[in-house]
N, C-alpha and C positions, 0 to 999 in steps of 0.2 A: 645269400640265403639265411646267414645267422642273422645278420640282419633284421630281415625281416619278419623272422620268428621271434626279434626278442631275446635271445641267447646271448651268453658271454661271447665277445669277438676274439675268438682262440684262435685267430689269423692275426692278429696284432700282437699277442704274445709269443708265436710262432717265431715269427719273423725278426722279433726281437732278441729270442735267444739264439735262430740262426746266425746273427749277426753277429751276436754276443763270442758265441763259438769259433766263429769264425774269423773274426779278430784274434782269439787269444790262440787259434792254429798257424794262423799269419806269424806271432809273434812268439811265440815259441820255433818255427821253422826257421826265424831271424838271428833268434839268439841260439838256435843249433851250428846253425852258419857260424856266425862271428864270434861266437863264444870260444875261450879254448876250448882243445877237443877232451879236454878230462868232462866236461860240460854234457850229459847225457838225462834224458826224460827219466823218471822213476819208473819201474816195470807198473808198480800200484796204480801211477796216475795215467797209464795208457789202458788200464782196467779199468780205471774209472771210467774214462771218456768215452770208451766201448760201452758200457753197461747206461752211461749218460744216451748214448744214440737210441740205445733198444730201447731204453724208459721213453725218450719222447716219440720214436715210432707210434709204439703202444697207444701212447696220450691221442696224439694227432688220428691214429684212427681211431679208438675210442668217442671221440668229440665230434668226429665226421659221422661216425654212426648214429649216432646222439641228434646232432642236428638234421641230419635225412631223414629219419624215424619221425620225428615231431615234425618234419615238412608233410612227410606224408597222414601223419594224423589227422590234420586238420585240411587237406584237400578234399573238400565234396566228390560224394561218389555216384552220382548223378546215375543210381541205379536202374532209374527209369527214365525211358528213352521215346516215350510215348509222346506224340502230337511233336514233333519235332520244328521248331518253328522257321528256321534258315534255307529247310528242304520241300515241306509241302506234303512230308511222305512221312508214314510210320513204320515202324521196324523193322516188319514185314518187308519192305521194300529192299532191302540189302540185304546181300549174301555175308557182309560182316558188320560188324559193330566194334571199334576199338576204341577205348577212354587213353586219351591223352595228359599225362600232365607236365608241364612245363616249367621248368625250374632253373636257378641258374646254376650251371650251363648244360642244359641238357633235358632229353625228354626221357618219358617215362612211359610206354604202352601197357596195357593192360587190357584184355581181349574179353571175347565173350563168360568164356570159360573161369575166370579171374586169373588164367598165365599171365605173368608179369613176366618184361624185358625191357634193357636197358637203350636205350638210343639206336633200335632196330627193332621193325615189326614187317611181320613173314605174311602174304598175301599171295592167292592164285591170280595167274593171267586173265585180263579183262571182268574182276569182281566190281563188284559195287560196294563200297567200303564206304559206310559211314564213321568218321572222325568226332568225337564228342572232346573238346579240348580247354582244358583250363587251366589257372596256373593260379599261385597266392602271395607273389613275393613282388611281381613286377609285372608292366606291359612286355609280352611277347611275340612275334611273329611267327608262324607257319606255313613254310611255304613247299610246295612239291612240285617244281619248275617242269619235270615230265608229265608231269598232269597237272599244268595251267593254272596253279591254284595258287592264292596268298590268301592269309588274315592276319587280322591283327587281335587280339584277348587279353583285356584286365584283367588284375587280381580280383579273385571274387565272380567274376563274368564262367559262365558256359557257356563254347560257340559249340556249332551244330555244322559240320560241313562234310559233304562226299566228293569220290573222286571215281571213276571208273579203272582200274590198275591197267597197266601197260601192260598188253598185250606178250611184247619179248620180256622171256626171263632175266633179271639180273638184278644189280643191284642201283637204287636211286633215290638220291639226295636226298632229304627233308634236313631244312636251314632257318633259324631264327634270323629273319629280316629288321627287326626292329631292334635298335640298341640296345642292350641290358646290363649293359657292366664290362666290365675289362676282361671275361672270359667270352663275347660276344660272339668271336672270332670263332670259336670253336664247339660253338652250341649248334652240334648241326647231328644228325641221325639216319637212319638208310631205309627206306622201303626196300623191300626183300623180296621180289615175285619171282617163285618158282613155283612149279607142280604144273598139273594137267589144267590147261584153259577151261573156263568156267563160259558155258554155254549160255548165251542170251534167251 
């Protein structure tokens, strides 16, 4: 995702000082071993290394926030949902309307109302839910395997697609089918249906 914003890639520095750290924790744990035992760490430099962890905690979310913020800036908000072209139907026709965004790894709902959540959106038994869904970082897939559905959405693309919600309450998959990167595996989210069945 930083990537594809254009941001400093603070997952390659990340990684670099994990490494870093964790080398000189290996090698200090070596020479607490083998060293004679008059040989002990300075209280100071296990202050430091403490105070070292909080400071990159902070960083790492700081810069996750950073780059989420700006993902979501520039994702169109495809306020209007009029002449729907994938359905045949306008707005009217469904008991909801949910804007999707998709990113790596993970989705993003955002409902009529503008409630936003994260990789789970809450529906009544057998609605008619239209899915407006896009993403800006990569090709995505969509799929809700208990309601028969896949697509697939480029960056920059709005799809337009509904589903009728499953009748029994519970909880049910929504899964990125299409490659996206090495978090791929686990880019998946839950349709949610509870409450009182929504009458045809």
């Amino acid at each position: 995702m930083l990537n594809a914003l254009g941001l400093m890639a603070d997952q390659a520095v990340m990684f670099a000082i994990i490494i870093a750290l964790g080398s000189a924790g290996i090698v200090a744990l070596f020479m607490a071993l083998l060293w004679p035992r008059r040989w002990q760490l300075h209280y100071r430099i296990e202050v430091f290394f403490a105070a070292l962890l909080v400071v990159l905690a902070v960083f790492a979310d700081a810069r996750s926030t950073a780059a989420f913020t700006a993902y979501e800036k520039d994702l169109p908000r495809g306020d209007s949902l009029a002449g729907v072209p994938d359905t045949g139907q306008d707005q009217d026709a469904f008991d909801r309307t949910v804007r999707v965004f998709a990113f790596q790894w993970g989705f993003a709902f955002v409902d009529e109302n503008g409630a936003a959540s994260r990789n789970a959106v809450k529906v009544a038994p057998g609605q008619k839910v239209l899915f407006t869904i896009m993403s800006n970082d990569v090709v995505h897939g969509f799929n809700i395997p208990a309601a028969r559905m896949t697509t697939e959405f480029e960056p920059g693309a709005v799809r337009h697609i509904w589903i009728r919600s499953p009748d029994t309450p519970g909880k049910y998959l929504i899964q990125c089918l299409n490659y996206c990167g090495v978090g791929h595996s686990q880019m998946k989210a839950w349709l949610v249906v509870d409450g009182a069945p929504t009458e045809s």
